[in-house]
C-alpha positions in Angstrom: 8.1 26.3 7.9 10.8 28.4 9.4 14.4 27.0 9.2 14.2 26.7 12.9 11.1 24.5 12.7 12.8 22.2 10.2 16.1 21.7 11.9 13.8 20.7 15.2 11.9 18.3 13.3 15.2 16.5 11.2 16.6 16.3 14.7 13.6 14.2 16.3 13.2 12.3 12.9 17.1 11.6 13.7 16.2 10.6 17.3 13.5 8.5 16.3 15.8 6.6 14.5 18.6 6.1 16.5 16.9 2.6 18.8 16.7 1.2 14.7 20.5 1.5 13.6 22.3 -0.1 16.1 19.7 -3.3 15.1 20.3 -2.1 11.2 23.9 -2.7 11.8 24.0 -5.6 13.7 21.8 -7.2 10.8 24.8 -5.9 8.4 27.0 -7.8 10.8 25.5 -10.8 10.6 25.3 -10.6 6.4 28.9 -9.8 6.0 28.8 -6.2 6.4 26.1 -5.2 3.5 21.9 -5.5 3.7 19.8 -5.9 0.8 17.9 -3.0 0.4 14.9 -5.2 0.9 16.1 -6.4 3.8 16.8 -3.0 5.0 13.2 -1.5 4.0 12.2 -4.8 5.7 13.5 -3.5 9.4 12.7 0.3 8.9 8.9 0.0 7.9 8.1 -3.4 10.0 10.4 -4.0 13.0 8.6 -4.3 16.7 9.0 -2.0 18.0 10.9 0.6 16.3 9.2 0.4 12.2 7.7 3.2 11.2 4.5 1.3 11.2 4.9 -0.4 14.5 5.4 2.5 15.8 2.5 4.2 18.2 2.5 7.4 16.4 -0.2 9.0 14.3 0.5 8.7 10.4 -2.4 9.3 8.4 -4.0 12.8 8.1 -2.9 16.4 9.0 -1.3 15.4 11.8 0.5 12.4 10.5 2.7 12.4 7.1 0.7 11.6 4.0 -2.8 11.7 3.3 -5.1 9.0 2.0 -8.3 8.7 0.2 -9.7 7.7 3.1 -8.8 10.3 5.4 -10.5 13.1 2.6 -13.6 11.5 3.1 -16.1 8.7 3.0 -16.2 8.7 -0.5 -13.5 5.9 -1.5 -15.5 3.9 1.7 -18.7 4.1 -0.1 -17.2 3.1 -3.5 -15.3 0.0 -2.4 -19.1 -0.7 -0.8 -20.7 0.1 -3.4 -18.4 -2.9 -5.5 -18.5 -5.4 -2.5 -22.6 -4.9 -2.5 -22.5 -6.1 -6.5 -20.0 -8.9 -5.3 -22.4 -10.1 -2.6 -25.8 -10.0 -5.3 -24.4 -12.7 -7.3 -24.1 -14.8 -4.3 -26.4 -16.7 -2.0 -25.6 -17.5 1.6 -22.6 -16.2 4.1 -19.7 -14.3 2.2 -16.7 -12.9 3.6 -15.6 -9.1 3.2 -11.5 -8.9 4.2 -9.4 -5.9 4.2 -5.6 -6.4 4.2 -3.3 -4.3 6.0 -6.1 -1.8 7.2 -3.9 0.8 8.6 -6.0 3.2 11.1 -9.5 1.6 10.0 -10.9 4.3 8.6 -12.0 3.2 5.6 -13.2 -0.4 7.0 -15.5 1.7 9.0 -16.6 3.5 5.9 -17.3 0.8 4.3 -19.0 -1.4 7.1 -21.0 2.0 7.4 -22.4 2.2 4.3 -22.9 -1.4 3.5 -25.3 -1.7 6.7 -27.1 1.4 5.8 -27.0 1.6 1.9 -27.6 -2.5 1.5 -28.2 -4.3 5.1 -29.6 -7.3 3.6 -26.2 -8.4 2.4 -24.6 -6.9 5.1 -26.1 -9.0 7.4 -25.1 -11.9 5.7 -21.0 -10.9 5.9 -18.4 -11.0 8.1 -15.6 -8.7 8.3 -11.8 -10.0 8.6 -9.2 -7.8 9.3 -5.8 -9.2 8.4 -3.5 -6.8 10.3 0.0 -7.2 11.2 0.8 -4.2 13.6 -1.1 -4.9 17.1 -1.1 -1.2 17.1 -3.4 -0.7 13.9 -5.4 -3.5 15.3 -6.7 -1.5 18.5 -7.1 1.5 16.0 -9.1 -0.3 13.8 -11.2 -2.0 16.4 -12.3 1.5 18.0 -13.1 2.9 14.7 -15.3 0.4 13.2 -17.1 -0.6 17.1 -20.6 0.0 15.9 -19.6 -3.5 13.8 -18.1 -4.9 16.7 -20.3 -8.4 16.2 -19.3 -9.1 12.4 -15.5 -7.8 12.6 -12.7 -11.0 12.8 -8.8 -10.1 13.5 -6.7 -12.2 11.8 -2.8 -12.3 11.5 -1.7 -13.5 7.4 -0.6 -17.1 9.0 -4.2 -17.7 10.4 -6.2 -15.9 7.1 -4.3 -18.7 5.1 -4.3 -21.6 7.6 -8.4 -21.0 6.8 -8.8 -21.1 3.6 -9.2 -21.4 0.9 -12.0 -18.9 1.7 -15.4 -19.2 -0.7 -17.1 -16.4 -1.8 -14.9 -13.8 -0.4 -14.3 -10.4 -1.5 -10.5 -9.2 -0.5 -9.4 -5.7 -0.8 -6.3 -3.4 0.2 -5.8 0.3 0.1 -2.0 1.5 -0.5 -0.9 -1.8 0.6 1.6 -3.0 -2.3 3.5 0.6 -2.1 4.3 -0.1 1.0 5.5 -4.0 1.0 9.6 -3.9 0.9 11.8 -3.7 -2.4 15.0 -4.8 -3.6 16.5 -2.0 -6.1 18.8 -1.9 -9.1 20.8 0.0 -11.3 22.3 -0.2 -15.0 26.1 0.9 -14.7 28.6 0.5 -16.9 27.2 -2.3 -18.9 25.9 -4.4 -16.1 23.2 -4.7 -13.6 23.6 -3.8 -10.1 21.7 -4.1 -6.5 21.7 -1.4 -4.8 22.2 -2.2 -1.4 22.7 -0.5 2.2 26.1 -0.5 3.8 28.2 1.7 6.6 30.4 4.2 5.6 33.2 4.7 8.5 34.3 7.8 7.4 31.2 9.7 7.4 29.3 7.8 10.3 26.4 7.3 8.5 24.7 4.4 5.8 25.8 4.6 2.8 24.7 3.1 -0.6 27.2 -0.2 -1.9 26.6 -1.7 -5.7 26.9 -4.9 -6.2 26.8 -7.5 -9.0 23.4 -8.9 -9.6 23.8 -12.9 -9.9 22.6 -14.9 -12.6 19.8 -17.2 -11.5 18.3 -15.5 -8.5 15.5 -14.1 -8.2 16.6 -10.4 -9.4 18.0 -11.8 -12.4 14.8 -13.4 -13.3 12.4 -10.3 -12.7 14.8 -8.1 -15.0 14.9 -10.5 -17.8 10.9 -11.6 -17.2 10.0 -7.3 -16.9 12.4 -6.8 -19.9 14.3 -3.5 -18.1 15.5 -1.3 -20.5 19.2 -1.1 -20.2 19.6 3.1 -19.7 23.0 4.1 -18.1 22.4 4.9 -14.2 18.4 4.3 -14.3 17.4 2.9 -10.8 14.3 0.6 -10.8 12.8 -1.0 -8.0 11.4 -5.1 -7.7 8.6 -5.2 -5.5 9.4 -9.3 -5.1 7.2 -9.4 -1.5 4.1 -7.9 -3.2 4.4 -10.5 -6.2 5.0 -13.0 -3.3 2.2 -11.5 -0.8 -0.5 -12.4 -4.5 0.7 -15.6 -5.0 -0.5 -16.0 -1.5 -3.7 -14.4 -1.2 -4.7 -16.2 -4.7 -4.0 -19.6 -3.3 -5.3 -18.8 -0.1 -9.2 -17.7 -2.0 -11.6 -20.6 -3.5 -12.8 -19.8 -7.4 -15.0 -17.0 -7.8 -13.4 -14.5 -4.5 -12.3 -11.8 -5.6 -9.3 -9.4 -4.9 -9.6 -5.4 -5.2 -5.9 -3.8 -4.9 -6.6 0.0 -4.7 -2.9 1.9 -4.7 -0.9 4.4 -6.7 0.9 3.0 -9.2 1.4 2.6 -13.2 1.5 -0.2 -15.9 5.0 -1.1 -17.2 5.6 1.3 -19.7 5.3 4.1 -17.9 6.7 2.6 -14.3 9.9 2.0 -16.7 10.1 5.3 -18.9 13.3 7.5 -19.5 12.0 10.3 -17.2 12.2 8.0 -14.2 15.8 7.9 -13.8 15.9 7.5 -10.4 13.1 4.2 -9.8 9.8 6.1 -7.8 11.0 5.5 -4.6 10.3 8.3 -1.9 9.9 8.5 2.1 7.2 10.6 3.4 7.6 12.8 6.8 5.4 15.8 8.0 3.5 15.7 4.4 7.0 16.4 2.7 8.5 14.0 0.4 12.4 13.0 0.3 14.6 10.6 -1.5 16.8 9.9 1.5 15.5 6.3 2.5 19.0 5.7 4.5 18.5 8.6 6.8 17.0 8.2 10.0 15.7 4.9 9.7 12.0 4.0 11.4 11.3 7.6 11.8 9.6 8.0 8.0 7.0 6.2 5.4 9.1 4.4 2.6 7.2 3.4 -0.3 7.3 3.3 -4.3 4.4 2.9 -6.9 2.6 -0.1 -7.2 3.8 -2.2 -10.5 0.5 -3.2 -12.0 1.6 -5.0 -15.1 4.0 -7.3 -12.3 1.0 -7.8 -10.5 -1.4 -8.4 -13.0 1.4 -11.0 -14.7 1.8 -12.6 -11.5 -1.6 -13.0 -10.6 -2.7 -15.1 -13.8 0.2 -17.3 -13.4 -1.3 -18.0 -9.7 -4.9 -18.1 -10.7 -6.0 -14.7 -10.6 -7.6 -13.6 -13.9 -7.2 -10.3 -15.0 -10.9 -8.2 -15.1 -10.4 -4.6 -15.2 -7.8 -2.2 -14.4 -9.1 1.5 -14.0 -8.5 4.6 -12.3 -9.8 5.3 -8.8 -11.7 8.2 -10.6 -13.8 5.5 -12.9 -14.2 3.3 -9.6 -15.6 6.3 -7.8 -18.0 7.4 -10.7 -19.0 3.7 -11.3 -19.4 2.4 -8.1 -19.7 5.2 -5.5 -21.6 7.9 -8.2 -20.0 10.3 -6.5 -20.9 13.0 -9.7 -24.5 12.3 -8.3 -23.1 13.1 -4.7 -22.5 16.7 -5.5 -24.8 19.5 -4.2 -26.0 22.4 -4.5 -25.3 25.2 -1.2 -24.8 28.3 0.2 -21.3 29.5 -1.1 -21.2 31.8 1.6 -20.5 28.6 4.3 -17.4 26.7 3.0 -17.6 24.9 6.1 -21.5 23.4 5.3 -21.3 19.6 5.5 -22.5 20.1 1.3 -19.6 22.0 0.6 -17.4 20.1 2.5 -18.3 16.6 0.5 -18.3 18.7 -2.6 -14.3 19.9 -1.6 -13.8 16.1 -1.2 -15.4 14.9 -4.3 -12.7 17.0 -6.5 -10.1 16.5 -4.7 -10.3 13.1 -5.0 -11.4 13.7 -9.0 -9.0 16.0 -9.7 -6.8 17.7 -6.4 -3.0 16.5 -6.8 -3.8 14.0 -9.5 -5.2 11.1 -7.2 -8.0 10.4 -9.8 -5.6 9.3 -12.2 -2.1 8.3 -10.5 -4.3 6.1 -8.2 -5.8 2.7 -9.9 -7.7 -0.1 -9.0 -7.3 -3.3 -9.8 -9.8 -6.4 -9.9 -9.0 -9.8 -10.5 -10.7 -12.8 -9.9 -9.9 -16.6 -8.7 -10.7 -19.3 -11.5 -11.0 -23.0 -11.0 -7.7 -23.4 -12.0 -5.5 -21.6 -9.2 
């Protein structure tokens, strides 16, 4: 990109931002002049109109700012099929597939696809609920997955739970912790610190402020319950609505559903190593990545890695047992045999539909690590949650 180009596109990311501060500020306002970073993630990523994902922009794909496994292909669609099709064998009757927080709806179309071709007998024994918060992703969703028109629900999170609890059901979510608000902190000087968001006069802008993390709250208790190692000026982040948002779904699920969390993430000794000095947090615009959360707010993706060993904690203390944690690689190979997907064809046509699935099937394997930095998670409800 030519330096032109880029100043054009920090200026409209700066313009996009600019309805969001003055309601950023005026939230500051009312909390004494500084916003928990959670709270401030809160407004840039969910606010109506003006969050990045309230927004009626594209954001998935070339032409939005990230990619996802779903956007490379159906391959991802067909695995999480492939799993929901061995959920529904061991089950007599109606059973309920959910996605939560289905973005664009590609991949509920995937899988709906593949489920009515690949296994219609249980797929005419489901019905699809979308829990969706953005009324935006809902029309998206809705005109990607129309062919399923007659088993597909839209639910908001307050009506999902206000049904349950919800028997043989089979929830899953792609990149949907990552993306769920966090509080941040920091070891300085012998203490721990929240990072949070306040203004700077001087300079015009936001502007990071430190203060004291209380004893007793809820900070206090994930540090001490995570065991954060006490390294001088190592930021971590506490993903406390994603711990919330599984307490939630677990009581919300009779024993025996299920819950599939598909995301990018790591277990706590490596979310918490030395090289990670400065927490995993990043913002996504134009497939670039930045660690500038506090500039133009609402105009990019915020999001950090997925902290499996929280949720995995979390969930058996709500009634989730733990049953496998593995790589979106093995959940491909297992459940969506993509290795038996590749073909042979004529090398002289990269753009052949066989060597087309065949780009997708290592770039999901191998391409920018995605087989490995990507994980999914199962866990089960027991008669005890």
């Amino acid at each position: 990109m030519t330096n032109s180009s880029q100043k054009e596109e920090n200026a409209s990311a700066a313009a996009a931002g600019e309805p969001l501060l003055g309601i950023i500020r005026q939230a500051m306002a009312e909390q004494g002049g500084i916003l928990s970073f959670r709270d401030y993630m809160q407004l840039c990523l969910y606010h109506e109109p003006f969050g990045y994902y309230m927004r009626e922009e594209e954001k998935i794909g070339r032409r939005g700012d990230f990619y996802t496994a779903a956007s490379v292909g159906s391959l991802l669609g067909e695995a999480v099929g492939g799993y929901a099709a061995a959920f529904a064998k061991g089950r007599e009757g109606a059973w309920t597939l959910a996605e939560w927080g289905g973005g664009s709806g590609r991949l509920a179309g995937q899988v709906l696809d593949w489920l009515r071709e690949s296994c219609p007998g249980a797929y005419g024994r489901m019905t699809f609920v979308s829990v969706e918060v953005s009324p935006y992703h809902r029309r998206l969703q809705a005109e990607a997955s129309g062919a399923h028109a007659d088993r597909i629900r839209f639910l908001g999170e307050d009506e999902w739970l206000a049904e349950g609890p919800w028997p043989n059901t089979l929830v899953y979510s792609n990149e949907l912790p990552d993306a769920m608000p966090v509080y941040r902190v920091v070891y300085r000087s012998g203490e721990w610190q929240e990072i949070a968001v306040g203004w700077d006069e001087a300079a015009g802008r936001l502007a990071e402020v430190l203060r004291p993390v209380t004893g007793g709250g809820e900070l206090a208790s994930f540090i001490e319950r995570e065991a954060l190692p006490r390294r001088e000026g190592q930021r971590f982040e506490v993903p406390l609505d994603a711990l919330a948002w599984l307490r939630r779904v677990s009581g919300s699920l009779a024993p025996g559903s299920a819950l599939v969390t598909i995301d990018y993430g790591c277990e706590r000794e490596e979310l918490y190593a030395a090289h990670r000095m400065h927490g995993t947090l990043l913002c996504y615009h134009g497939h670039r990545a930045s660690d500038t959360p506090l500039e133009a707010p609402g105009s990019r993706d915020i999001t950090s890695h997925a902290a499996f060993s929280s949720l995995i904690g979390e969930g058996q203390e709500s009634g989730l047992a733990f049953e496998e944690l593995m790589t979106q690689k093995a959940f491909l190979i297992r459940y969506g045999r993509v290795l038996e997907k590749l073909q042979d064809h004529d090398a002289r046509d990269p753009f052949s539909p066989a060597a087309r699935r065949n780009r997708a099937i290592r770039q999901l394997l191998i391409g920018d690590s995605m087989g490995e930095l990507f994980k999914v998670l199962i866990q089960i409800k027991g008669g005890g949650g």
